[in-house]
C-alpha positions in Angstrom: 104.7 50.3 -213.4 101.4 49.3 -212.4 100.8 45.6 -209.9 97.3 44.5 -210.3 96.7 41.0 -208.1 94.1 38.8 -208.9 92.3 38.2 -205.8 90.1 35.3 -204.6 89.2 35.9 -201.1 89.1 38.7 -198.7 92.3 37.7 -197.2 94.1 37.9 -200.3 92.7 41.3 -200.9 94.2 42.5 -197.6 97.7 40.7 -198.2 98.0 42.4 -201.8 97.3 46.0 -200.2 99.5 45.0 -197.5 102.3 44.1 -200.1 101.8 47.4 -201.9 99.9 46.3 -205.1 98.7 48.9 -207.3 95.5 47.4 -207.7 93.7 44.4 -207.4 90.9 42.5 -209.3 88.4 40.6 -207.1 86.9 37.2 -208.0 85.0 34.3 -206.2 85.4 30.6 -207.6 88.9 30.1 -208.8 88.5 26.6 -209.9 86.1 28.4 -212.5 88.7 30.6 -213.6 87.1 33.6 -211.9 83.4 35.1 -211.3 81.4 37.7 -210.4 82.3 38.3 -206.3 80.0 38.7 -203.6 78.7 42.2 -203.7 78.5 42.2 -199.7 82.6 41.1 -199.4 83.2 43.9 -202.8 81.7 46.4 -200.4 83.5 45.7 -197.3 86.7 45.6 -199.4 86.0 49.5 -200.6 85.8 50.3 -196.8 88.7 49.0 -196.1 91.4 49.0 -198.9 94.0 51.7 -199.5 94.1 50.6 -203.6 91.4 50.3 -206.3 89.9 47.0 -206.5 88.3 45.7 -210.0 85.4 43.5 -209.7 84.9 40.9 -212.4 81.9 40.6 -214.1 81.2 37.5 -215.7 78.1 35.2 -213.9 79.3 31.7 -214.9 82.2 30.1 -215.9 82.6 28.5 -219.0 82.4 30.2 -222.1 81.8 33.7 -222.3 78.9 33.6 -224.6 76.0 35.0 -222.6 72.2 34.5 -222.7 69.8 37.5 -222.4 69.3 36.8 -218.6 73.0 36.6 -217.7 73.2 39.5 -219.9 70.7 41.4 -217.8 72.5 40.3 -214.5 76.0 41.3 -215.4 74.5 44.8 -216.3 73.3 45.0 -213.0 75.8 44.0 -211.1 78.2 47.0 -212.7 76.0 49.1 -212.0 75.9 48.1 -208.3 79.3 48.4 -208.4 79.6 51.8 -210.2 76.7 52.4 -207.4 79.5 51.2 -204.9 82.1 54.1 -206.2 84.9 51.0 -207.5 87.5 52.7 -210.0 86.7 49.9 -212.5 85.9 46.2 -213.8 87.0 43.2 -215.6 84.8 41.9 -218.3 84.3 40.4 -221.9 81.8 39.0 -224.0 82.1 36.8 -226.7 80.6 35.7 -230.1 79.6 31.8 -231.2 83.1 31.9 -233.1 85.1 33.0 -229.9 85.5 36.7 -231.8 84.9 39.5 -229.2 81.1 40.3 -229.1 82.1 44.7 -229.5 78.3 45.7 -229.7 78.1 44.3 -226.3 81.2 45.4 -225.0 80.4 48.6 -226.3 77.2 48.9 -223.9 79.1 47.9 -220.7 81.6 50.8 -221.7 78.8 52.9 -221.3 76.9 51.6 -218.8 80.4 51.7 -216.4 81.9 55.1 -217.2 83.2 56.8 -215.8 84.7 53.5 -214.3 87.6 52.2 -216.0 86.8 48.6 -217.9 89.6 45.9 -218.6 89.1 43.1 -220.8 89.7 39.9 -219.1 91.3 36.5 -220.6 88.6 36.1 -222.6 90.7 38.1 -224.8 93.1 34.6 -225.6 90.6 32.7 -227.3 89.9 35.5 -230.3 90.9 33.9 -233.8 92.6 37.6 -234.9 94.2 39.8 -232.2 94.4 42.5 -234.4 90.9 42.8 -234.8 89.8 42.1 -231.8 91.9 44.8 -230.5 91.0 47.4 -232.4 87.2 46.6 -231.8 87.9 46.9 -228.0 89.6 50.1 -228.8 86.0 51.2 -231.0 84.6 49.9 -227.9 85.9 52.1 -225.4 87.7 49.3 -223.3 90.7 50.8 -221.0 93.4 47.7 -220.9 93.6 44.4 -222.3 94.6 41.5 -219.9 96.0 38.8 -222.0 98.8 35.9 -222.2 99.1 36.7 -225.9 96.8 34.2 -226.6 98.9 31.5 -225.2 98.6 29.2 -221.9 100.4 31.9 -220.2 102.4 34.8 -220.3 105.8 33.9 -221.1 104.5 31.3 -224.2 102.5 34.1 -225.5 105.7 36.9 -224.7 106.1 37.4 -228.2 102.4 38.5 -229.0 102.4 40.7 -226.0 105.3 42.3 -226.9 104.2 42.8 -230.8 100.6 44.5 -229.1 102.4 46.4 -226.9 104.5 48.1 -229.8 101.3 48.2 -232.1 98.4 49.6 -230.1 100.4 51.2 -226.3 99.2 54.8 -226.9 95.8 53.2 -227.7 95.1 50.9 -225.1 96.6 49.2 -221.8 98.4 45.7 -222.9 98.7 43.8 -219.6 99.9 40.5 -219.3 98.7 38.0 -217.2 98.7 34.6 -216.6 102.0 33.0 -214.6 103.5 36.0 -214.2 105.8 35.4 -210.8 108.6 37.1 -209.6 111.0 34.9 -211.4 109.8 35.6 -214.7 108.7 39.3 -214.2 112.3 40.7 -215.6 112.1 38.7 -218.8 108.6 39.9 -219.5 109.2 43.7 -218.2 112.5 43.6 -220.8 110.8 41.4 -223.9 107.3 43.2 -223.9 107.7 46.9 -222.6 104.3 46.6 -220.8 103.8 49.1 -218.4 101.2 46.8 -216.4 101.2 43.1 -214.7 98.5 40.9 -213.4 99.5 38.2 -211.0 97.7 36.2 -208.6 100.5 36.3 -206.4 100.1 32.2 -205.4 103.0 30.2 -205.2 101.2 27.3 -203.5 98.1 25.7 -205.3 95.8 24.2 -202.6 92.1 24.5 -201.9 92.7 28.1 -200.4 93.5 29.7 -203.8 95.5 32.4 -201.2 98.2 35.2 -202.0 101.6 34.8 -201.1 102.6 38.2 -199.4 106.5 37.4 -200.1 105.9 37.0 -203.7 103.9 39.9 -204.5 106.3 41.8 -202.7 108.8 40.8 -204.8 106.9 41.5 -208.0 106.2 45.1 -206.8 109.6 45.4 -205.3 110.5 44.7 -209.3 108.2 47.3 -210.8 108.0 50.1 -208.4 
């Protein structure tokens, strides 16, 4: 099974390789929930990590309802980093009434490949999961990250679990959102998922940093 820590600084990027993550997604402004990180930092990461690390993509926080500009500037900066040689991204892109904008997921599908595109948390505020999961599918999309449409993980395990039967030969179902070590058996044995996002953070200061110990003990989990 597949580790992929959410990262927030260069330091945490280092402590999730050191801890034997699969894989981690990169970020700047965690009080924002997560945006695009600095290209410079993205590139030093490449250099020097032994995993694949997944830039997000996203220019604001906020909602995830873009204007032409942003648009424009989230196009570029995958292509920078599809420029860069990273293995993927996290994005999404989303309608007036929260649905999943596909048209424009679509185009980042095919703007990326052949990098690898995961659908970030945007993904929990869709009024039908069904459809938005199959449009994502249309779309091209590679996984899902989601807390089944729930404040996190474990409230949404049921949903998970229901997508993971549903759509797993289609598309990558990976819950995220409070997923610790002492909760990773319960969702491993109620969802079937075959891939975990965590941030790995145990202690919520202004430093938004990994614990080693505790992604260790996810991985040691899943591996």
């Amino acid at each position: 099974m597949i580790v992929e820590i959410c990262a927030y600084t260069i330091q945490s990027c280092l402590i999730a390789d050191n801890a034997e993550a699969d894989r981690i997604e990169f970020c700047a402004n965690p009080q924002l929930d997560g945006t695009t990180p600095n290209l410079f930092e993205l590139k030093y990461l490449l250099n020097k990590l032994n995993i694949p690390v997944f830039p997000i993509i996203r220019p604001r926080g906020g909602d995830f309802v873009f204007t032409t500009s942003e648009l424009e500037t989230m196009e570029q900066d995958l292509l920078y980093c599809k420029q860069m040689g990273c293995k993927g991204i996290s994005t999404g892109v989303a309608l007036q009434n929260n649905k999943m904008d596909i048209d424009k997921m679509k185009h980042f599908v095919s703007l990326a490949y052949p990098m690898q595109v995961t659908c970030h948390k945007v993904f929990d505020k869709v009024p039908d999961m069904y459809e938005a999961v199959e449009g994502l599918i249309e779309a091209g999309v590679n996984r899902i990250l989601t807390s089944g449409l729930a404040k996190d993980a474990t409230a949404g395990i049921e949903n998970i679990k229901i997508l993971v039967e549903k759509y797993e030969d289609k598309i990558i179902i990976m819950p995220g959102g409070g997923v610790r070590a002492m909760n990773i058996d319960k969702l491993v044995s109620q969802t079937g998922a075959k891939e975990y996002h965590s941030s790995g953070i145990v202690k919520r200061d202004t430093n938004f940093m990994a614990d080693e110990s505790e992604i260790r003990k996810i991985v040691m989990r899943l591996h």
